[in-house]
C-alpha positions, -999 to 999 in steps of 0.1 A, spaced: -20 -247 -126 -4 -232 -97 -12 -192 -88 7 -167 -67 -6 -136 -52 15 -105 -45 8 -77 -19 26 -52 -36 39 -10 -42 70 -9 -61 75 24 -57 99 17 -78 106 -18 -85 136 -29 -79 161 -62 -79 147 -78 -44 110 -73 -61 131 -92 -91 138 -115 -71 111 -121 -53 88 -135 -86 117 -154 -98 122 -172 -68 83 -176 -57 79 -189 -95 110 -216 -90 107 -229 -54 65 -229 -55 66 -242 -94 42 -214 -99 28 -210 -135 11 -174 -128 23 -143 -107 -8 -120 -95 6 -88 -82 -24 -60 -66 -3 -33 -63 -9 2 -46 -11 33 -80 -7 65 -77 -4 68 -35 12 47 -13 3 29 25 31 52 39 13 81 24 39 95 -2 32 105 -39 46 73 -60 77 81 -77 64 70 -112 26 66 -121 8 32 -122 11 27 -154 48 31 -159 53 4 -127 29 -21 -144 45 -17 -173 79 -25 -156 63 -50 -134 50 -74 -160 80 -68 -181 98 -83 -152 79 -114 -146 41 -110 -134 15 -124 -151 -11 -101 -142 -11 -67 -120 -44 -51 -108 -50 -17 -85 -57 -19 -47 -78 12 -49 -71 48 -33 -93 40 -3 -76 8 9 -39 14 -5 -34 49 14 -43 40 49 -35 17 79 -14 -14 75 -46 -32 89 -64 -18 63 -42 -17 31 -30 -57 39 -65 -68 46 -85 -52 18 -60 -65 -3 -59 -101 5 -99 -100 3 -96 -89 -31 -77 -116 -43 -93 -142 -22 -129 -130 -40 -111 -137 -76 -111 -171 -65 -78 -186 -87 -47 -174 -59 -34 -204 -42 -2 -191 -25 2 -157 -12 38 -143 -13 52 -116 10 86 -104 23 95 -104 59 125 -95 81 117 -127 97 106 -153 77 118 -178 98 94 -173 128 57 -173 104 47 -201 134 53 -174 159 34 -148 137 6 -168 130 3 -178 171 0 -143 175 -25 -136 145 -47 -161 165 -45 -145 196 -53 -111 185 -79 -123 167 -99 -135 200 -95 -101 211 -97 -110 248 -106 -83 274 -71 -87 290 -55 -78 259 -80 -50 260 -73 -33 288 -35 -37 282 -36 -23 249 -58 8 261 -28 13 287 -5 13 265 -24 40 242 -30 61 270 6 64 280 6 78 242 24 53 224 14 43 185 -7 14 182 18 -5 167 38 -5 199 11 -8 220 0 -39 204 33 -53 203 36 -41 245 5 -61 255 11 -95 241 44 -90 251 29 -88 287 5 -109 283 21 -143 261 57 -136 278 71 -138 244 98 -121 226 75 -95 204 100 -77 188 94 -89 150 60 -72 156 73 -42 147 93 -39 117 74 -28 85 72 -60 66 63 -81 95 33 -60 105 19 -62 75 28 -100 68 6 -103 105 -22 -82 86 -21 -106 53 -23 -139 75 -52 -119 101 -73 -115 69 -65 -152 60 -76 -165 91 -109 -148 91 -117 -158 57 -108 -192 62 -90 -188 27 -79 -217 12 -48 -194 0 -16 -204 21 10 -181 32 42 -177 17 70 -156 32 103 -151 20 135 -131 35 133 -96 29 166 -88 6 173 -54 22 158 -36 51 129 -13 47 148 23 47 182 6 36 211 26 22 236 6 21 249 11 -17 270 -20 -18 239 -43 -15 223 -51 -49 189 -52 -33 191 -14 -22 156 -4 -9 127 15 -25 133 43 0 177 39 -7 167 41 -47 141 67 -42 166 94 -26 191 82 -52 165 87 -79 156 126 -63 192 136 -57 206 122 -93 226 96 -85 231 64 -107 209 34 -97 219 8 -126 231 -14 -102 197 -17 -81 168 -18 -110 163 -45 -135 177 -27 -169 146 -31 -188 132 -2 -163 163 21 -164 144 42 -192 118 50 -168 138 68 -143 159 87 -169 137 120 -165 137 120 -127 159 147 -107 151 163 -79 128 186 -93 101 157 -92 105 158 -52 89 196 -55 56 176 -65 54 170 -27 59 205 -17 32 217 -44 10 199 -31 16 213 6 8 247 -7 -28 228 -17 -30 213 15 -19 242 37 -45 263 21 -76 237 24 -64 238 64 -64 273 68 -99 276 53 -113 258 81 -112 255 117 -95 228 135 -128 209 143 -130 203 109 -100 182 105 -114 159 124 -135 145 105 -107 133 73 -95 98 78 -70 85 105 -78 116 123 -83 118 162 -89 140 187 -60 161 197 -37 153 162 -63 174 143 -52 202 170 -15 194 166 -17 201 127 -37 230 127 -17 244 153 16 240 136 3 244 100 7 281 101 47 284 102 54 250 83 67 262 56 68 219 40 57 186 48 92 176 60 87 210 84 53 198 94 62 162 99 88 174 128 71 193 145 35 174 145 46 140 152 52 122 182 59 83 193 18 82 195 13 106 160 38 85 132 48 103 104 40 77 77 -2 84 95 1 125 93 12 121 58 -16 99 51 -38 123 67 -24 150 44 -31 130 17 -68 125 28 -73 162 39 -56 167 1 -84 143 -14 -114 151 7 -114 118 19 -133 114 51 -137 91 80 -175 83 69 -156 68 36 -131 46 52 -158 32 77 -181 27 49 -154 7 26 -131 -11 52 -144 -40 54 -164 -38 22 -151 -60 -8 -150 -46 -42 -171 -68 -69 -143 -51 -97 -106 -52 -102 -92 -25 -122 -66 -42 -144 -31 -25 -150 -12 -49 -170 -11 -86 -181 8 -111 -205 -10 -140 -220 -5 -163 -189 -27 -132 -173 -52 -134 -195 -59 -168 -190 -60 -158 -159 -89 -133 -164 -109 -157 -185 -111 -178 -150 -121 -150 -129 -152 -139 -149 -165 -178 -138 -172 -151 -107 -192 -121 -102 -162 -99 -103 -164 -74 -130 -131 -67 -150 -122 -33 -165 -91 -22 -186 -102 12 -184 -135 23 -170 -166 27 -191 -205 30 -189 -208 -4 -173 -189 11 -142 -230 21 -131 -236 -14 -138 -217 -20 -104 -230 -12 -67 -230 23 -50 -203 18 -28 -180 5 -58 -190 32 -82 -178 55 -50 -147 39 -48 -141 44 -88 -148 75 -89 -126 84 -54 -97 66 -69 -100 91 -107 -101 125 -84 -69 111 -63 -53 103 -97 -63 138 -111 -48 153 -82 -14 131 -85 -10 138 -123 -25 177 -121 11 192 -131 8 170 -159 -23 183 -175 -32 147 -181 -67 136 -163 -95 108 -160 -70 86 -179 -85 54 -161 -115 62 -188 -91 59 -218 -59 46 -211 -58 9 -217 -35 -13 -193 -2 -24 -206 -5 -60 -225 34 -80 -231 29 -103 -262 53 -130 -267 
């Protein structure tokens, strides 16, 4: 029995993700489809258009076998962090043989994995050029991408679209595990922040401003998930803006010191967003005038996020590189729960919603758990609906 792993968002789920199971399930002869999807928040640091459950829901309808949560603490931060925490999860479950990801250039994974190596080694001439780079005040992504272009003499420029840099994170993690799960890339359908409407694989971020302004997406989402969408209109996009008012007011409680110590946070952006906070009057206001070619906007929203959640640099340092001995599960069929059967040959504990035997678990997962249920609160607070990971049961798709 063959197994496929998915890195995966779906915020929301559209044709090319469709399309992406159907054809990693054909040309792989694939029996099961393991998807570990981001909830509530996103690595880009936005709100998810519909809750977890709803894109489970859809996502197993749609061909998965089994979807489980990447936490809050890995799935709203770097692309280091989110692709790495993510591939050691479903390396630790111990049935994944093939991991499947999109890429603007599938065709060069040699190129991408020579590189992988070579920033793995971490040599002290890549180093110093990286440092350069950073000091000149461009993002790390460029600056990476500057030094081994220095360096190797290579044409580096796949090293910087979205899907590539975290296909290089996936196959990173890989290689230091010494997983026996082999990488998989396919083409991506549509570019990242694609709008072209004449393209039936029209992005998450095309489909997501369709979505908020009202427009007809029939063409771009499987019709089994139209329903979903129904009751979104641009008054769901003020959910951002509420929570701005949330955020504005925890930054103007404190001094700017203070910021520093939230999550992505360095010295001199935690001076940038106090400074501006005062006369922003929403993120999109903020974004503009805080960021910079160093200081991306997908990081401060993150860091908005983070300052939103309380969650602090002390966390992330604490759970990087830590591997949860849980998966929360959000949906299945009964290919997936085969699937689980297998996994509890391990020391993974499996929960369909959360329950005493959470403080069965380690401190650092039960911190995790319980980080993840006051993001959620937060996401669903204009709902009136909370802890729902203590009742709610994840979405099962009988024959």
């Amino acid at each position: 029995m063959k197994t496929v792993g998915i890195v995966s968002e779906y915020n929301p789920f559209h044709n090319g993700h469709k399309y992406q199971i159907e054809k990693v399930k054909k040309e792989l002869n694939a029996d099961n489809v393991v998807c570990i999807m981001s909830g509530n928040y996103t690595q880009r640091g936005e709100l998810s258009i519909i809750d977890k459950y709803k894109k489970s829901e859809i996502t197993v309808n749609n061909g998965a076998d089994l979807v489980i949560e990447l936490p809050f603490v890995y799935a709203c931060s770097t692309a280091e962090i989110f692709s790495s925490s993510a591939v050691r999860i479903l390396n630790s479950l111990g049935i994944i043989d093939h991991l499947c990801f999109g890429m603007e250039d599938s065709e060069k994974l040699k190129e991408i994995i020579s590189v992988c190596n070579f920033l793995l080694k971490e040599s002290e001439e890549y180093k110093v050029k990286l440092k350069e780079y950073l000091n000149k005040g461009y993002s790390y992504i460029l600056s990476r991408e500057n030094a081994v272009k220095d360096i190797l003499d290579i044409d580096t420029s796949f090293m910087s679209s979205p899907n590539n840099i975290l296909a290089m994170e996936y196959i990173k993690e890989l290689i230091k595990l010494k997983s026996n799960i082999k990488p998989y890339p396919i083409k991506r359908t549509a570019s990242y922040k694609s709008t072209d409407s004449n393209n039936q694989f029209l992005s998450a971020f095309g489909i997501r401003e369709k979505i908020l302004s009202g427009e007809d997406i029939n063409s771009y989402v499987p019709g089994n998930s139209i329903k979903y969408y129904l009751n979104l209109n641009k008054s769901n996009s003020k959910i951002i803006d509420d929570c701005f008012i949330t955020i504005k007011n925890i930054i103007l409680s404190m001094d700017s010191e203070d910021l520093y110590k939230y999550a992505d946070m360095e010295i001199g952006l935690n001076n940038r967003i106090y400074k501006n906070i005062f006369d922003s009057k929403n993120v999109k206001d903020l974004l503009d005038k805080v960021s910079t070619k160093r200081y991306t906007k997908n990081r401060i929203r993150r860091i908005l996020i983070h300052i939103l959640t309380n969650y602090t640099k002390d966390e992330l340092n604490k759970y990087k590189t830590h591997t949860p001995k849980f998966i929360k599960v959000l949906g299945f069929n009964d290919n997936g729960r085969e699937l689980l059967k297998q996994i509890k040959n391990n020391d993974i504990k499996i929960f369909n919603n959360y329950n005493k035997d959470i403080n069965k678990l380690n401190d650092v997962d039960i911190e995790i758990i319980k980080k993840n249920i006051k993001a959620d609160n937060i996401y669903n607070v204009n709902h009136d609906k909370f802890n729902l990971d203590f009742y709610k049961m994840a979405f099962y798709k009988d024959k």
